[in-house]
ROLUM-595561 format. One record per residue (C-alpha): residue number from 0; chain; z, y, x. Coordinates in nm, 4 decimals, always signed. Layout:
<nodes>
num,chaine,up,north,east
NUM,A,Z,Y,X $
...
</nodes>
This chain:
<nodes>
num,chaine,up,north,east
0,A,+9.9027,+1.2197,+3.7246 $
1,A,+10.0066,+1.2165,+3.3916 $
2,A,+9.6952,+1.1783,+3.2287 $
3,A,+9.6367,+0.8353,+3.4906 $
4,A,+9.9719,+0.7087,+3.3991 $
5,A,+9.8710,+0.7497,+2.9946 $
6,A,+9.5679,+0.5527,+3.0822 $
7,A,+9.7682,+0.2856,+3.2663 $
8,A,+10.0566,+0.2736,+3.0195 $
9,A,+9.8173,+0.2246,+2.6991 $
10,A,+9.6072,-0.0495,+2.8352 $
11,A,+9.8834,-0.2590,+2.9648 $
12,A,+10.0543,-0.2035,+2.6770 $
13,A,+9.8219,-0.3414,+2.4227 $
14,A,+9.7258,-0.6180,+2.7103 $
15,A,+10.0770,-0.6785,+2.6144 $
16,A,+10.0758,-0.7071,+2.2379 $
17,A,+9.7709,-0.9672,+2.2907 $
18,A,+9.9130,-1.1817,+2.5630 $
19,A,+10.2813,-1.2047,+2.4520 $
20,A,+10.1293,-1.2771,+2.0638 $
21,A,+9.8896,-1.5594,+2.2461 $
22,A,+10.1451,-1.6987,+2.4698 $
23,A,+10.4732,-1.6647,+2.2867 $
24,A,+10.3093,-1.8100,+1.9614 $
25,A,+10.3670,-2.2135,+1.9854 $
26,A,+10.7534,-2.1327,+2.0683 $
27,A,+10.7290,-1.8011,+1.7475 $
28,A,+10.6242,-2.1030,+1.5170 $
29,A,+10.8223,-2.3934,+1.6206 $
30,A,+11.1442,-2.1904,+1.6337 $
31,A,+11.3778,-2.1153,+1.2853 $
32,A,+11.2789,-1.7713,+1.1645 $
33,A,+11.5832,-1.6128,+1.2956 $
34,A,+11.5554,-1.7250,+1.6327 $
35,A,+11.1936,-1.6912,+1.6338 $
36,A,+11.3191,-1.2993,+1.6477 $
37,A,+11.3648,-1.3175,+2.0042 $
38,A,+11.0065,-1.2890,+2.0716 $
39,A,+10.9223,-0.9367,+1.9144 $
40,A,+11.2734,-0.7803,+2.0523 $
41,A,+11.1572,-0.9630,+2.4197 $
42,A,+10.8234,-0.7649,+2.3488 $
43,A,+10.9738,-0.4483,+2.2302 $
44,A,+11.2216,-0.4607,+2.5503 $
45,A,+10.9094,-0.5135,+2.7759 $
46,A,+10.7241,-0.2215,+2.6353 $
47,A,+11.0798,+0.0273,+2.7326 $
48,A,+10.9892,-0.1502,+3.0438 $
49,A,+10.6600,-0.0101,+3.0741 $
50,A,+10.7831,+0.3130,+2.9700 $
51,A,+10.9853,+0.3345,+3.2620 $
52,A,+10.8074,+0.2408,+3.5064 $
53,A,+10.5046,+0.3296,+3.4497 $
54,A,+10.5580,+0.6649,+3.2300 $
55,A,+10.9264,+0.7404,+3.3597 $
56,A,+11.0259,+0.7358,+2.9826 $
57,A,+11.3987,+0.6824,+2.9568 $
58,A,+11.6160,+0.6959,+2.6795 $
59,A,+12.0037,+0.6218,+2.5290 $
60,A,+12.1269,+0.4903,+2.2211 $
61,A,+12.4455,+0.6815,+2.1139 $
62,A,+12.6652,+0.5530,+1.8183 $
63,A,+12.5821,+0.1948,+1.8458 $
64,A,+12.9331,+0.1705,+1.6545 $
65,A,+12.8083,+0.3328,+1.3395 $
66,A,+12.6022,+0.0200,+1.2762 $
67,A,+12.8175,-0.2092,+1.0202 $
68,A,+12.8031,-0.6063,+1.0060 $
69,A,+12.5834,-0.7240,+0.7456 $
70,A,+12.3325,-0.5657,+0.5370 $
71,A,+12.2278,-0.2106,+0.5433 $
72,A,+11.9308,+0.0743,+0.5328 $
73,A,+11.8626,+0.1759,+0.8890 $
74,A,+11.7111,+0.5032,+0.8292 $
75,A,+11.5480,+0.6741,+1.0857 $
76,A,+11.3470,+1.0116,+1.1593 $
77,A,+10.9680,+0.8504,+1.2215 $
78,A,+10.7681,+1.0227,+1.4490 $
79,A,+10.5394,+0.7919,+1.6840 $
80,A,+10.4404,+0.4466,+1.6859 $
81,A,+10.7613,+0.3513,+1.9648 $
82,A,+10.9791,+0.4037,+1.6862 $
83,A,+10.8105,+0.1443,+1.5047 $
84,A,+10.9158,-0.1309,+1.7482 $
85,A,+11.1912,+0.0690,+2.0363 $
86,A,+11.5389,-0.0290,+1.7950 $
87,A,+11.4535,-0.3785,+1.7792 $
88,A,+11.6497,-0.5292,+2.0218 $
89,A,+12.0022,-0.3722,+1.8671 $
90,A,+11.9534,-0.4953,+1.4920 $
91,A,+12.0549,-0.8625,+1.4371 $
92,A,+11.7568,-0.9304,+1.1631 $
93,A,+11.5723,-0.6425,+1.0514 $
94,A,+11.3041,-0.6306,+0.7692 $
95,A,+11.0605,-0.3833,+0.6787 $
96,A,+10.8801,-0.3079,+0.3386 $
97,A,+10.5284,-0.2580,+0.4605 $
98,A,+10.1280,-0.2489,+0.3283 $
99,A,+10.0142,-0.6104,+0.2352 $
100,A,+9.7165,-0.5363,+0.4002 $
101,A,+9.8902,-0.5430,+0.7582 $
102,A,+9.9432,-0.9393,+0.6576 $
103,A,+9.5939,-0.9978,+0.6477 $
104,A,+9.5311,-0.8995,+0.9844 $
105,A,+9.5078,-1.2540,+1.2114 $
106,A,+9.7903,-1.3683,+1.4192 $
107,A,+9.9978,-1.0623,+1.3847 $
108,A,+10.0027,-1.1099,+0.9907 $
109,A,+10.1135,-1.4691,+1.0424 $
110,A,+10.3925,-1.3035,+1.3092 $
111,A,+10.5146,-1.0573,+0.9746 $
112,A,+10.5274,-1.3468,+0.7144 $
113,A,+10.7407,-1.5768,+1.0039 $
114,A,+10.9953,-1.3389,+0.9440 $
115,A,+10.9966,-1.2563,+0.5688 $
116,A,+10.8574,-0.8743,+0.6005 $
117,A,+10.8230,-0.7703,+0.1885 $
118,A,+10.4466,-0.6726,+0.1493 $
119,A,+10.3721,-0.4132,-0.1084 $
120,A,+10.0455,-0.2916,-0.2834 $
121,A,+10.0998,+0.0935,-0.2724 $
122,A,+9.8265,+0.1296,-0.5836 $
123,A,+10.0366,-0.1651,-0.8240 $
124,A,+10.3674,-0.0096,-0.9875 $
125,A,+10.5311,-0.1814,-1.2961 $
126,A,+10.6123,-0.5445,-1.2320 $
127,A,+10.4557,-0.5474,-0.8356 $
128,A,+10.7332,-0.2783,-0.7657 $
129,A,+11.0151,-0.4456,-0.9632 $
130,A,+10.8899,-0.8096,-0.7538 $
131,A,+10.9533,-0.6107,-0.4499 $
132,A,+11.2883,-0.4765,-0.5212 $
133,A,+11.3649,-0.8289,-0.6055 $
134,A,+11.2661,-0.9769,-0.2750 $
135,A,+11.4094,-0.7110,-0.0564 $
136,A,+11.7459,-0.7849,-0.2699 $
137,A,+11.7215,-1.1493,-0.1809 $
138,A,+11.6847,-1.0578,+0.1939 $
139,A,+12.0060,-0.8177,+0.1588 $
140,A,+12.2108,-1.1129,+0.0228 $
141,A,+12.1136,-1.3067,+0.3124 $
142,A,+12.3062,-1.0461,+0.5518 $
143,A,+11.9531,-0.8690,+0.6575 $
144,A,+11.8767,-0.5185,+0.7540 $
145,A,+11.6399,-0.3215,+0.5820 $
146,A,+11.4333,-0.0546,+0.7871 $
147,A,+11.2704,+0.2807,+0.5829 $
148,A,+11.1510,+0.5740,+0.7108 $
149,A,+11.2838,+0.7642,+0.4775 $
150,A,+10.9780,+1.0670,+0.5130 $
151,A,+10.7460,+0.7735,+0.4282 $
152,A,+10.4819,+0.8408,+0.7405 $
153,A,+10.5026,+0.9521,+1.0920 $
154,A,+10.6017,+1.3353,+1.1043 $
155,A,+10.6025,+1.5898,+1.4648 $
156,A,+10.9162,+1.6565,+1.5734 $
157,A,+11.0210,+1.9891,+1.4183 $
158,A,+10.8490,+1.9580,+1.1036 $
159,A,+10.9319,+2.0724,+0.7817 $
160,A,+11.1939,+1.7974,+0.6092 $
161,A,+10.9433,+1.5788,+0.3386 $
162,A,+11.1799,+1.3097,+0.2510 $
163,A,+11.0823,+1.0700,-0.0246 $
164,A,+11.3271,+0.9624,-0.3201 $
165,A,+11.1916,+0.6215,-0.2849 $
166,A,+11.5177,+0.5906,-0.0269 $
167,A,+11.7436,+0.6766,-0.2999 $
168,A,+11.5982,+0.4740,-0.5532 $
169,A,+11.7078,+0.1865,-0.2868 $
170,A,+12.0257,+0.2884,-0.1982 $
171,A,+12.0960,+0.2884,-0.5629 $
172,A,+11.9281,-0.0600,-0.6681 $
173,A,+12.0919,-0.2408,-0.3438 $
174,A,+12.4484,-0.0911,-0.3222 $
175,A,+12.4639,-0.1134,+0.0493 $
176,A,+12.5219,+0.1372,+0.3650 $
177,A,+12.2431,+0.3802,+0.4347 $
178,A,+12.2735,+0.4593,+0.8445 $
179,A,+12.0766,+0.8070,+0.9360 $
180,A,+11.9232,+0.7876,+1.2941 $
181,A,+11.7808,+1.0986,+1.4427 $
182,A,+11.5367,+1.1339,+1.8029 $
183,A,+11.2730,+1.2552,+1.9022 $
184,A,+11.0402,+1.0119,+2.1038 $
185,A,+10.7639,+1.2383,+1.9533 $
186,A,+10.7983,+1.4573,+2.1734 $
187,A,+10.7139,+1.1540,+2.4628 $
188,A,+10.4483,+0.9565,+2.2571 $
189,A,+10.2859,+1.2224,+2.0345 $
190,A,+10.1839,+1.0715,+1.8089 $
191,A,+9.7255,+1.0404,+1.7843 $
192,A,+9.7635,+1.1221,+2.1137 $
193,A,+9.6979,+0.8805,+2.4500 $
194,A,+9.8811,+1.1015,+2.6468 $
195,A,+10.2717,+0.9827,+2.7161 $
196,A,+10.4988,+1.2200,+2.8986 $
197,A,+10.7931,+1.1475,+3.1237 $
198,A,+11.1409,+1.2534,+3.0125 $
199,A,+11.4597,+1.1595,+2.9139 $
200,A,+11.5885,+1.1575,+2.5579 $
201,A,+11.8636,+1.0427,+2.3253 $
202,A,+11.8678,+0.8479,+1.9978 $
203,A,+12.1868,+0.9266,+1.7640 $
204,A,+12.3183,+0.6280,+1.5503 $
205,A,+12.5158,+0.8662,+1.2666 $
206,A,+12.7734,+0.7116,+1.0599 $
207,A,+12.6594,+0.5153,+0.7462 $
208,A,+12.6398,+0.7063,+0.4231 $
209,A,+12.8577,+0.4329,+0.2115 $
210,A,+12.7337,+0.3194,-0.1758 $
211,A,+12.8948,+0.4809,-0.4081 $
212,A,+12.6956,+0.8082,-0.4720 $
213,A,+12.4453,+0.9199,-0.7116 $
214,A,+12.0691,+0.9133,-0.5737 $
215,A,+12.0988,+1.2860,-0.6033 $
216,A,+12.3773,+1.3354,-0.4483 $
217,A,+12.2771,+1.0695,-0.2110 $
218,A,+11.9509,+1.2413,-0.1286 $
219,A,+12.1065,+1.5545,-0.0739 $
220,A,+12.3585,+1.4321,+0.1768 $
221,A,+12.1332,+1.2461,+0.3670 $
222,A,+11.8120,+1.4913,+0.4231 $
223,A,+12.1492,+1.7887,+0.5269 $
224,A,+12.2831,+1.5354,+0.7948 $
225,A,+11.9467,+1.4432,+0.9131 $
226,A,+11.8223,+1.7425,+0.9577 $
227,A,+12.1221,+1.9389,+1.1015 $
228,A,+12.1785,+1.6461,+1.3771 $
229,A,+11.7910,+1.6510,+1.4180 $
230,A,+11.7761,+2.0301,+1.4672 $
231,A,+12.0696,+2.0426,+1.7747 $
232,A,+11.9684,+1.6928,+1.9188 $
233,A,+11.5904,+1.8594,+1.9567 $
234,A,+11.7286,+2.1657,+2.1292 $
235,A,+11.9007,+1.9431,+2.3359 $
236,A,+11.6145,+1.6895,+2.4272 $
237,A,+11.3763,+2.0039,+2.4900 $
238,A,+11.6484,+2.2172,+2.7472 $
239,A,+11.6582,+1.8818,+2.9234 $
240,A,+11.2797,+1.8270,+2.9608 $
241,A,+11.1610,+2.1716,+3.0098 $
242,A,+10.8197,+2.0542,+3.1244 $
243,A,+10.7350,+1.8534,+2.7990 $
244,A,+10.4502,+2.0449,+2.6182 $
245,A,+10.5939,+2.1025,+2.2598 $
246,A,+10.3814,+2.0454,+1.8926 $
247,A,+10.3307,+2.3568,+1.7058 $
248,A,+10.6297,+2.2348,+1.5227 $
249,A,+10.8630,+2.2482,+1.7375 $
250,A,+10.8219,+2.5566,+1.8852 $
251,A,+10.7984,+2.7458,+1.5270 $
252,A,+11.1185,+2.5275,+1.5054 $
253,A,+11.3214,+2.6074,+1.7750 $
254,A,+11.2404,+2.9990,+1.7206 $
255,A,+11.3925,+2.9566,+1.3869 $
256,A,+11.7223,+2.8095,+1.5125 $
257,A,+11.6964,+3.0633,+1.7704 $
258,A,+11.6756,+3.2918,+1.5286 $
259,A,+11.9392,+3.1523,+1.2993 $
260,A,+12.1700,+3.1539,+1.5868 $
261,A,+12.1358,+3.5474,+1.6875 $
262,A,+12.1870,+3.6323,+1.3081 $
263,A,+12.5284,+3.4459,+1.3211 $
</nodes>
């Protein structure tokens, strides 16, 4: 049953990405940037549709009230492609700093330039980097959001903190709130994997880590909340889906909290 349902799920899902891109364009490109948001956080609230119905994926957002007005780093843990896209629908104008090449990919390159994402050529540094710093400051004055993985690439749940001090470098250069958000969809949509399991799990808004500190210091507080608040919300989300298979990770994980826990 749950291999069916996968099967189901992933081609109405990317029947989805085509027909609401095909559809919804004419009203994307006549409508003022902002507003013109509606369309990928209607999309991304279809797809938890899907999820639900089809999967019997559910999930809850707790600390909604960490989020401050204005601009900020959303920073969450990255570990399939639904956390790409699932958060949408609760930030008020969200950018990303992504690969150029994903502009040059028709239609849903035009969709990323309607709404100002900052493209990046990962092999340029010197003045490429410091143009990119630039724009993304621009879209902070303008009262955006600024989304960045802050382990750089998708990682399984349970796996070994790799956070990059490109996060720090930002929270340094554009003196605003950094807001840590832990889950654990992986565990759901694995990701390189077709298979999607059904479950219920929880993301955690944590409270903003406010400008002010050194990158160092910065760094250092953010990876210790992270990962403590990651380690006791996946013990949680795995006692209350018993039956989800669990990545190598986690398990080695999970024995080594187990473990931690006997020796205290």
């Amino acid at each position: 049953m749950i291999v069916l349902r996968s099967v189901v799920f992933n081609i109405l899902f990317y029947i989805n990405i085509i027909l609401q891109m095909v559809v919804m364009t004419p009203m994307y490109f006549l409508l003022p940037r902002k507003k013109a948001y509606m369309v990928p956080k209607n999309w991304a609230r279809s797809n938890h549709w899907l999820m639900r119905v089809i999967v019997g994926t559910t999930f809850e957002i707790d600390g909604l009230e960490n989020i401050p007005k204005g601009s900020y780093i959303f920073s969450p843990k990255h570990q399939s492609f639904w956390d790409v896209f699932a958060l949408l629908p609760w930030l008020d104008d969200p950018f990303f700093i992504l690969k150029r090449e994903l502009t040059w990919i028709p239609l849903f390159g035009w969709y990323v330039l309607k709404q100002r994402m900052v493209p990046v050529d990962r092999s340029a540094r010197g003045k490429t980097m410091a143009k990119v710093m630039e724009r993304a400051k621009a879209e902070m004055r303008s009262g955006r959001q600024l989304i960045i993985y802050p382990e750089g690439t998708r990682r399984p749940p349970g796996a070994a903190p790799d956070y990059k001090y490109g996060i720090a470098r930002l929270y340094r250069d554009l003196q605003v709130p950094v807001v840590p958000v832990v889950m654990h969809p992986g565990l759901f949509w694995p990701r390189r994997k077709f298979l999607r399991y059904p479950g219920h799990f929880q993301v955690r808004i944590l409270p903003a880590i406010q400008p002010g500190l050194t990158p160092d210091r910065f760094l250092e507080t953010l990876v210790d909340t992270m990962e403590r608040e990651s380690d006791a919300l996946l013990i949680k989300t795995v006692a209350d889906n018993p039956h989800v298979p669990l990545p190598p990770t986690a398990a080695t994980r999970l024995a080594e909290l187990s473990g931690e826990s006997k020796a205290l």
